[in-house]
C-alpha positions as CSV (number, residue, x, y, z in Angstrom):
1,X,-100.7,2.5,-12.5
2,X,-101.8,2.4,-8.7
3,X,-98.9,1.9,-5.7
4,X,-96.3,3.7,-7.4
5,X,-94.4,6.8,-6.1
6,X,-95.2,8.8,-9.2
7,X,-98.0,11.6,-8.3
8,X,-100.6,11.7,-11.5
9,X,-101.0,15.0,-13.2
10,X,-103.6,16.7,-12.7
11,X,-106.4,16.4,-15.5
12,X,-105.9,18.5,-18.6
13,X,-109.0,20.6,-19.7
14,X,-110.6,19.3,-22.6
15,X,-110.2,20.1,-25.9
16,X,-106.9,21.7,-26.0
17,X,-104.6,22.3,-28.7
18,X,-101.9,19.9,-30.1
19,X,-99.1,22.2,-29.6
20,X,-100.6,22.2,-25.8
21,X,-101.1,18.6,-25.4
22,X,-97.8,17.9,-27.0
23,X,-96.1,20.1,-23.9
24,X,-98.4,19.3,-20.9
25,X,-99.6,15.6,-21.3
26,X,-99.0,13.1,-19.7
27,X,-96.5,14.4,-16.9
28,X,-96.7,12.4,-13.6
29,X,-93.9,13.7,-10.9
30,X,-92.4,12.3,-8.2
31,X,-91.9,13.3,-4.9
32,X,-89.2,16.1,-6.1
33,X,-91.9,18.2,-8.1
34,X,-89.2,17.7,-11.1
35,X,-91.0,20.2,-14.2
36,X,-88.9,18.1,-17.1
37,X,-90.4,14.6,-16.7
38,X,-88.5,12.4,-15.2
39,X,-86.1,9.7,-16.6
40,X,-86.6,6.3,-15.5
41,X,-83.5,4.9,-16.5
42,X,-84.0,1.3,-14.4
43,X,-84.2,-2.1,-15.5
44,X,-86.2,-3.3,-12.7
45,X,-88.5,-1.9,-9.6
46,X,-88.4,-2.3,-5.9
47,X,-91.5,-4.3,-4.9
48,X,-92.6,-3.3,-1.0
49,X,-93.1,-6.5,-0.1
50,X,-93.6,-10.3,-1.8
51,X,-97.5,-9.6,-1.8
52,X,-97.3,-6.8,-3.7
53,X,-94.9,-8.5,-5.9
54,X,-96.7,-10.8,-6.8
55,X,-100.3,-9.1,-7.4
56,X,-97.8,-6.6,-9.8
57,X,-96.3,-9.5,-11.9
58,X,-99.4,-11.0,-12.3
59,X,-100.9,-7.8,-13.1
60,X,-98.8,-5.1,-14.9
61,X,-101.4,-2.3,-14.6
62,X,-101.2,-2.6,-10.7
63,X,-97.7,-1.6,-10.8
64,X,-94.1,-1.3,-12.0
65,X,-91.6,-4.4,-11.7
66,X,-89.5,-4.5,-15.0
67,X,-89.0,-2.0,-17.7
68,X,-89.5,-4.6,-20.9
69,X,-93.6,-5.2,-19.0
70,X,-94.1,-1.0,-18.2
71,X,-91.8,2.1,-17.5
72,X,-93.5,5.4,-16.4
73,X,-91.1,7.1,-18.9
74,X,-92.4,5.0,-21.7
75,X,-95.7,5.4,-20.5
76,X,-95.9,9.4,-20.6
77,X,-94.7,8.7,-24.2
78,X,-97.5,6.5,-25.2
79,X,-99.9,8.8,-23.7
80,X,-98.5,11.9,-25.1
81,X,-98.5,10.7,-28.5
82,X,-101.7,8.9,-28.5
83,X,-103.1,12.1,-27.2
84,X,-101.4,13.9,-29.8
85,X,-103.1,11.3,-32.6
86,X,-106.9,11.1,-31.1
87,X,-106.7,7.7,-30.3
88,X,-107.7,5.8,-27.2
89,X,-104.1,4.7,-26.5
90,X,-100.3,3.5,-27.4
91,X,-97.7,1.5,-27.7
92,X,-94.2,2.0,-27.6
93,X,-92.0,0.0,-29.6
94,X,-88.1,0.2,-30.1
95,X,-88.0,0.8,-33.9
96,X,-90.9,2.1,-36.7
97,X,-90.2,-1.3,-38.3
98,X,-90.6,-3.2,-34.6
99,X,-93.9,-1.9,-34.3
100,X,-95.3,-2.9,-37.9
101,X,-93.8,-6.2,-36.9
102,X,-96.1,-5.8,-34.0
103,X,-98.9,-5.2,-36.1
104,X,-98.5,-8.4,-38.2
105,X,-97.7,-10.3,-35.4
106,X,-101.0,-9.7,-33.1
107,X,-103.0,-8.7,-35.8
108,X,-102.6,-11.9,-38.5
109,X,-101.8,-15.7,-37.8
110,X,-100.3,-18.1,-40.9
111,X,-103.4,-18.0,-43.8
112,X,-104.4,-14.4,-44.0
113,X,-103.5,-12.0,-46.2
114,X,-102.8,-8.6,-46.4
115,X,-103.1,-5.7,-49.3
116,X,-100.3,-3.2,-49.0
117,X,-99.0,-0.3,-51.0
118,X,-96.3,-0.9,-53.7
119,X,-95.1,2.1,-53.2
120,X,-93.8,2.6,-49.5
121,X,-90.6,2.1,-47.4
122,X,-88.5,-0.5,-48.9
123,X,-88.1,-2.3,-45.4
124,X,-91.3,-2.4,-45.0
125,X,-92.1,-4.1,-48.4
126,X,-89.4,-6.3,-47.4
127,X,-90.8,-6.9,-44.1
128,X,-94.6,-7.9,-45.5
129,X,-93.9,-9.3,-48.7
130,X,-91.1,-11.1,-47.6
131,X,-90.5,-12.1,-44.0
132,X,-94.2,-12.8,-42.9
133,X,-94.3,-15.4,-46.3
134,X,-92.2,-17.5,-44.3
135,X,-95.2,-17.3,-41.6
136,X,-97.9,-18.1,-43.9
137,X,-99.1,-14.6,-44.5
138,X,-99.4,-13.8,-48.4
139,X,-98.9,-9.7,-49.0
140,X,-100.2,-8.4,-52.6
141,X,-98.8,-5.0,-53.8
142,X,-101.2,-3.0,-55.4
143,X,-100.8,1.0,-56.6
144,X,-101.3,3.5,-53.6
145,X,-103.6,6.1,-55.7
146,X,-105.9,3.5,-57.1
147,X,-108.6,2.6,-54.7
148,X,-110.6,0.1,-56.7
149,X,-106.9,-1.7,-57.0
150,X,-107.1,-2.3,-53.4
151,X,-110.4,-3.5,-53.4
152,X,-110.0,-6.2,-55.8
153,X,-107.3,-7.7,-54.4
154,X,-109.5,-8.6,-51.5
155,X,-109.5,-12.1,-50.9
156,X,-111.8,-14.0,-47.8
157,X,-109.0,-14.3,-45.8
158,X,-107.5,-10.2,-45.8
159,X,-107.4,-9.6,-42.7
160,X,-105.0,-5.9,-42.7
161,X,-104.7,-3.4,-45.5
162,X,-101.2,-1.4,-45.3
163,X,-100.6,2.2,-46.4
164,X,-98.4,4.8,-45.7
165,X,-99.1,8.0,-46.8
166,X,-97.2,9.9,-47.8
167,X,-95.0,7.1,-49.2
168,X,-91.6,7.1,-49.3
169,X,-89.8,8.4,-51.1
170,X,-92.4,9.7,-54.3
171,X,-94.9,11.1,-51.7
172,X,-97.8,9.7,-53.2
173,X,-100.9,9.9,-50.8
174,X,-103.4,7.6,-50.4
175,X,-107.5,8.3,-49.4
176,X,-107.7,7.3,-45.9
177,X,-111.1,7.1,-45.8
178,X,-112.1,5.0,-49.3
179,X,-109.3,2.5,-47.7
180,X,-111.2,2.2,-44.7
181,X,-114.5,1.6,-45.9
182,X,-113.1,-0.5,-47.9
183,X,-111.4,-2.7,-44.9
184,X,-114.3,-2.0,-42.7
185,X,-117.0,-3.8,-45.6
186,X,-114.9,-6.7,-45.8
187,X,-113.7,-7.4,-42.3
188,X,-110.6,-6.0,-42.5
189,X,-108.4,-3.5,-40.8
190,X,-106.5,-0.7,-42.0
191,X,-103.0,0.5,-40.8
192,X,-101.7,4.0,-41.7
193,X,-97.9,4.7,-41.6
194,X,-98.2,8.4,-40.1
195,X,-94.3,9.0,-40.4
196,X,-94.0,11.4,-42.5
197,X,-97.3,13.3,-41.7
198,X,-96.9,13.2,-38.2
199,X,-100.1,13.7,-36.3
200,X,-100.0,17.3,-36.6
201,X,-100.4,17.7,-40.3
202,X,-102.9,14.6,-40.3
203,X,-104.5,12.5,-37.8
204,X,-105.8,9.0,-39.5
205,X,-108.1,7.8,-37.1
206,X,-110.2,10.4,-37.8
207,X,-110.5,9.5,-41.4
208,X,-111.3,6.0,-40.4
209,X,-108.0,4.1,-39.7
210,X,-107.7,1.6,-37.2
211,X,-103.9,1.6,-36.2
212,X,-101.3,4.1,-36.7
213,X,-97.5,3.4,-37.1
214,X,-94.8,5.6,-36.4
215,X,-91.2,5.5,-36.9
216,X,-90.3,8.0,-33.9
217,X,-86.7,8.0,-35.2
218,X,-87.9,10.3,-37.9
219,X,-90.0,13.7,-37.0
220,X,-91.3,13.0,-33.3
221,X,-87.8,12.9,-32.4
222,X,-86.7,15.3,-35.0
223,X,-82.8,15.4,-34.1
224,X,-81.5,12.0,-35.5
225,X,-80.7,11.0,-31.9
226,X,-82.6,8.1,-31.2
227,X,-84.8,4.7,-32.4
228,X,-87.9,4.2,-31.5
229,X,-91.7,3.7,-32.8
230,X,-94.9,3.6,-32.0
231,X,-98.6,1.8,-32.8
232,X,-101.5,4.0,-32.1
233,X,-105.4,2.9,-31.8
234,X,-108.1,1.6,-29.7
235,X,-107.5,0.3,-26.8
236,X,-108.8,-3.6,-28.1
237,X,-106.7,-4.6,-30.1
238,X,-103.7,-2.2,-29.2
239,X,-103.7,-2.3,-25.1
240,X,-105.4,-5.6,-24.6
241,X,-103.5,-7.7,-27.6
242,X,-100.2,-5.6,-28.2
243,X,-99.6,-4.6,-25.3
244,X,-99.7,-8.2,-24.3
245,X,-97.4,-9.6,-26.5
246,X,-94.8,-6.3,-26.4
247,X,-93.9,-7.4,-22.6
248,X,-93.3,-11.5,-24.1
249,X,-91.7,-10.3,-27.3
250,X,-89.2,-7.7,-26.2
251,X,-90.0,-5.2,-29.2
252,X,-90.6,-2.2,-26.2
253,X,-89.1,1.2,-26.3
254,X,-86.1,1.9,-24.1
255,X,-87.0,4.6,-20.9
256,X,-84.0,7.0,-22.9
257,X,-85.2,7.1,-25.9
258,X,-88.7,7.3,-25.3
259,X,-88.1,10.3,-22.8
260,X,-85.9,12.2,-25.6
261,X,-88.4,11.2,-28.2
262,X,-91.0,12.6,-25.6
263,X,-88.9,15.9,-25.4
264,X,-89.1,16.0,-29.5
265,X,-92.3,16.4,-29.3
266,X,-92.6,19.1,-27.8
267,X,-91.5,21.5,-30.7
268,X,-93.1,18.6,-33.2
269,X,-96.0,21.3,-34.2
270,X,-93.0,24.3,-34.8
271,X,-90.8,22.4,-36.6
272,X,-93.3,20.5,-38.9
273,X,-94.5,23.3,-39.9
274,X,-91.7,25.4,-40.7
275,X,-90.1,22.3,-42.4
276,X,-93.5,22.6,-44.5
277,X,-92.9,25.8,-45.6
278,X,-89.7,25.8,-46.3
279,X,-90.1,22.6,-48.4
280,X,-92.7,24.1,-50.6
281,X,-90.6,27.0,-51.4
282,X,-87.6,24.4,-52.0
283,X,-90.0,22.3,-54.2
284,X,-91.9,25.1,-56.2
285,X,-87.9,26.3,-57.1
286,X,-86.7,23.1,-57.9
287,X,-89.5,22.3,-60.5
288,X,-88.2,25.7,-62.4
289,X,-84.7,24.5,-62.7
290,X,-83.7,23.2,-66.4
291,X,-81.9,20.2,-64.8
292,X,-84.4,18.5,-63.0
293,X,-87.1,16.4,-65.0
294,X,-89.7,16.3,-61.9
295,X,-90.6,17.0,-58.4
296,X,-92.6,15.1,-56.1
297,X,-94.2,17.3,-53.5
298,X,-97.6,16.9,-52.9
299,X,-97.8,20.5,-52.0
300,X,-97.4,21.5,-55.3
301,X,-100.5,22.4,-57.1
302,X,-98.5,20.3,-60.0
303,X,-99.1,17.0,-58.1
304,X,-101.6,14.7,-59.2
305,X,-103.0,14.3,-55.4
306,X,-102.7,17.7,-54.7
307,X,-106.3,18.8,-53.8
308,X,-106.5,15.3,-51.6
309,X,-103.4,16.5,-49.7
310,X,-104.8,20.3,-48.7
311,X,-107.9,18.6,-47.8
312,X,-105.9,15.4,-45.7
313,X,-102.8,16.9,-44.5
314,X,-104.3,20.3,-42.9
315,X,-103.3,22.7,-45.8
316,X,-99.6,21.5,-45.8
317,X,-97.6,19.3,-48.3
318,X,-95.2,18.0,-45.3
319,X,-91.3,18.4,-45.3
320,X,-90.2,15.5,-47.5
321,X,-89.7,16.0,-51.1
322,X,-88.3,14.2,-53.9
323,X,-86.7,14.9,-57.7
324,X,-85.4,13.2,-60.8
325,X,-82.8,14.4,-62.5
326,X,-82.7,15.4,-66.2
327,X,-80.7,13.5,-67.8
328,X,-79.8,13.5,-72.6
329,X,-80.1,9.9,-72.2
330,X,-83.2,7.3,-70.1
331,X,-80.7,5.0,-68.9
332,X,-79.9,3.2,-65.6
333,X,-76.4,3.9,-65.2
334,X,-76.4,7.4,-66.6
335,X,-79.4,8.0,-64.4
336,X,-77.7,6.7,-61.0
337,X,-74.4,8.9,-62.1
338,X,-76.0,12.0,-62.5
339,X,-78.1,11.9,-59.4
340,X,-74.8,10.5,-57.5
341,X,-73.1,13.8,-58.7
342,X,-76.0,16.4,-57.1
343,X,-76.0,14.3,-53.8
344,X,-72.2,14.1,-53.8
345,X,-71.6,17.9,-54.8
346,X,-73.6,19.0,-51.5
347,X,-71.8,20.4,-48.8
348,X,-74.3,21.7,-46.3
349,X,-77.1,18.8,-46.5
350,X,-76.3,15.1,-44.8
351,X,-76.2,12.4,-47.1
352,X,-78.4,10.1,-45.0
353,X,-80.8,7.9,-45.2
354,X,-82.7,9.0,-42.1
355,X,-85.7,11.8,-42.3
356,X,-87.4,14.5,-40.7
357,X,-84.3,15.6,-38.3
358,X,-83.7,19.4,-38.2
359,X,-80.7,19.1,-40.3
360,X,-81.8,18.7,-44.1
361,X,-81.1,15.1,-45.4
362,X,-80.5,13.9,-49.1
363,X,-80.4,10.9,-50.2
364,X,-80.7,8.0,-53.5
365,X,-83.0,6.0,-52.5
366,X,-82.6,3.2,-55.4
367,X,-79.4,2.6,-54.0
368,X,-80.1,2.8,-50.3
369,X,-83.8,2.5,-49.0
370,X,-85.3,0.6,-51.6
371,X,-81.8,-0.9,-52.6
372,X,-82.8,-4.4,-51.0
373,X,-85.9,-4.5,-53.6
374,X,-85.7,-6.2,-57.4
375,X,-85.6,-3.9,-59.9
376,X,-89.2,-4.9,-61.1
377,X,-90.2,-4.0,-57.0
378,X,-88.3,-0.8,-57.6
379,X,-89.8,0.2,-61.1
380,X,-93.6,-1.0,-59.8
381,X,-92.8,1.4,-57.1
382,X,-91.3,4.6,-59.2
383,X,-88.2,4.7,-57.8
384,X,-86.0,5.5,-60.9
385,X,-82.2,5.4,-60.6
386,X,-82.3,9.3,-61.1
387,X,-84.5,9.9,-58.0
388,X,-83.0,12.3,-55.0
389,X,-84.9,12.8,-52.1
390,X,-84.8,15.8,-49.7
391,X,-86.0,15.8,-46.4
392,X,-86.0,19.7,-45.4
393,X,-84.6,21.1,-42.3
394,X,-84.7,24.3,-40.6
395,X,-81.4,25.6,-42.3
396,X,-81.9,28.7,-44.5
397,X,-83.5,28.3,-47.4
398,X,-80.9,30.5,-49.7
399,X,-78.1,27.9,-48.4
400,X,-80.0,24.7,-49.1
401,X,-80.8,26.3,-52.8
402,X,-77.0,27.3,-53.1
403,X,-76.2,23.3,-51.8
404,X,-78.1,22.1,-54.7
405,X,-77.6,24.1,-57.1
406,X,-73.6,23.5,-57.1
407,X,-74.4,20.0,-58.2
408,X,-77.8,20.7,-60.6
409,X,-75.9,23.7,-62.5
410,X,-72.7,21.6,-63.1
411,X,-74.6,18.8,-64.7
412,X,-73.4,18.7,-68.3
């Protein structure tokens, strides 16, 4: 933005690294020379004079006046990460879920349709297949792996297909590019939740996906401190129609948690990766152990997507992982018991529902993210009553194994 006391960086060279972009992006100083970017933490801005004022408000790219229309904080976020995804530009949003509401709401009006995963976030299925009904917007589920599902529940009116990949919590993956060439032939656009994956094990524009979705909370933050999300893409529709509605709507990111979600990314690259490793070693041991039934890791040459993941997610099967629990007996309740007792026998992992932090997270998700869904949502999904999921941290490996095993070897 012109008129403003911030001084612009100067312009990166081109073609740098993630790791470097995700350090020196997007870092406008003030008159101090500050090296940490600065925290804006105001509700409103001094205007100069009423002229100014008014060109500003009428104009929100001319200048600064209230924090819900534009904060430089939030901006050096948006920038940052859409630098960090490949895309043209960013919005900030104060929740994951706030910015896929952001998505339906500039993206669909009452009589379209959308195609979404069965398999993802239970808010989110909650969110599409519920809420936006009472809008006029019809979801239909259909199974993440199966690409000719997707396109023959195409209707004339889809407007947005919705995957995240990897899902939560079963990490199955989806082919980013067959779903967009599938949007693209009939009109449509395709969304990418990018939570898990994070731009630096995949980038899904470059497969073909028009808008990326973040929950920031998870690993762009990385330390379970703050809420905040994000929607990625060209700059029509994101800028010019998102942007637009953010500053009437009120879904914007606050200037604090943007700047400490801006300060997570800077280690994003080291911590994702380590995470990575760590959580293949963690998965690869678990699938050895006589107590649990199955593990779903897409690094794992064991996983049906396997060969998709190396070639989608950079080599990498990500840092979230997920298990059932053997069990003498296929029911509910024994199911749900057993996997209570691993999660409740740990004493070094959080039970939490919350992902991606540095501190490794377990959790049931039939009873807690995907609690709010039917059964028959929950069983279309995969998520069985003996389900755990782990999202690995950067403790050592030897004490996360020990954690576990206290409640996988008392099992009877």
């Amino acid at each position: 933005m012109s008129d403003t006391p911030l001084t612009p960086p100067a312009a990166l060279p081109a073609g740098l690294h993630p790791q470097t972009l995700a350090v020196r992006q997007a870092q406008p100083r003030s008159q101090w020379g500050e090296h940490c970017e600065a925290l804006y933490m105001t509700s409103s801005f001094i205007q100069p004079d009423c002229a100014t004022a008014a060109q500003r408000f009428s104009d929100p790219d001319l200048g600064y006046t209230y924090s819900r229309t534009g904060n430089p904080t939030v901006t050096s976020f948006e920038e940052r990460l859409a630098a960090l995804e490949g895309t043209e530009c960013a919005v900030a949003t104060s929740t994951g879920m706030s910015a896929i509401l952001l998505v339906a709401l500039t993206m669909l009006k009452a009589g379209d349709h959308i195609v979404a995963s069965q398999s993802m976030f239970g808010s989110t299925m909650k969110l599409l297949g519920g809420e936006m009904a009472r809008f006029g917007i019809e979801t239909s589920f259909v199974p993440q792996t199966d690409v000719a599902t997707w396109q023959a529940a195409i209707r004339p009116n889809t407007r947005l297909l919705f995957a995240e990949t990897p899902t939560n919590p079963l990490m199955d993956l989806c082919d980013i590019q067959a779903l967009a060439d599938v949007a693209h032939k009939h009109g449509a656009l395709l969304a990418v939740d990018n939570s898990f994956a994070t731009p630096i094990l995949q980038r899904p524009a470059e497969f073909g996906a028009d808008l990326i979705v973040h929950s920031g909370t998870k690993f762009l933050d990385g330390q379970g401190r703050v809420m905040i999300g994000a929607v990625c893409g060209r700059r029509d529709p994101v800028e010019k129609v998102m942007a637009t509605f953010l500053r009437s709507g009120g879904l914007n990111a606050a200037p604090y948690n943007a700047w400490t979600a801006m300060k997570g990314l800077e280690t994003l690259a080291l911590r994702v990766k380590a995470q990575s490793a760590a959580a293949l070693e963690l998965a690869a041991w678990l699938e050895q152990h006589p107590k649990v039934a199955r593990v779903y890791y897409p690094g794992l040459t064991s996983h049906p997507q396997h060969e998709l993941a190396m070639r989608q997610q950079s080599g990498l099967g990500g840092a979230v992982l997920a298990f059932d629990v053997q069990a003498p007996a296929q029911e509910a309740n024994i199911l749900r018991q057993r996997a209570f007792h691993v999660i409740d026998s740990t004493r070094v992992c959080s039970i939490t529902a919350n992902l991606g932090d540095v501190k490794t997270t377990i959790v049931h998700p039939a009873s807690t993210s995907h609690g709010r869904l039917t059964e028959e949502q929950r069983q279309a999904a995969g998520v069985g009553q003996g389900l755990v999921r782990v999202s690995v941290g950067l403790e050592h490996l030897d004490d996360l194994k020990a954690d576990l095993l206290r409640g996988l070897d008392s099992l009877s």
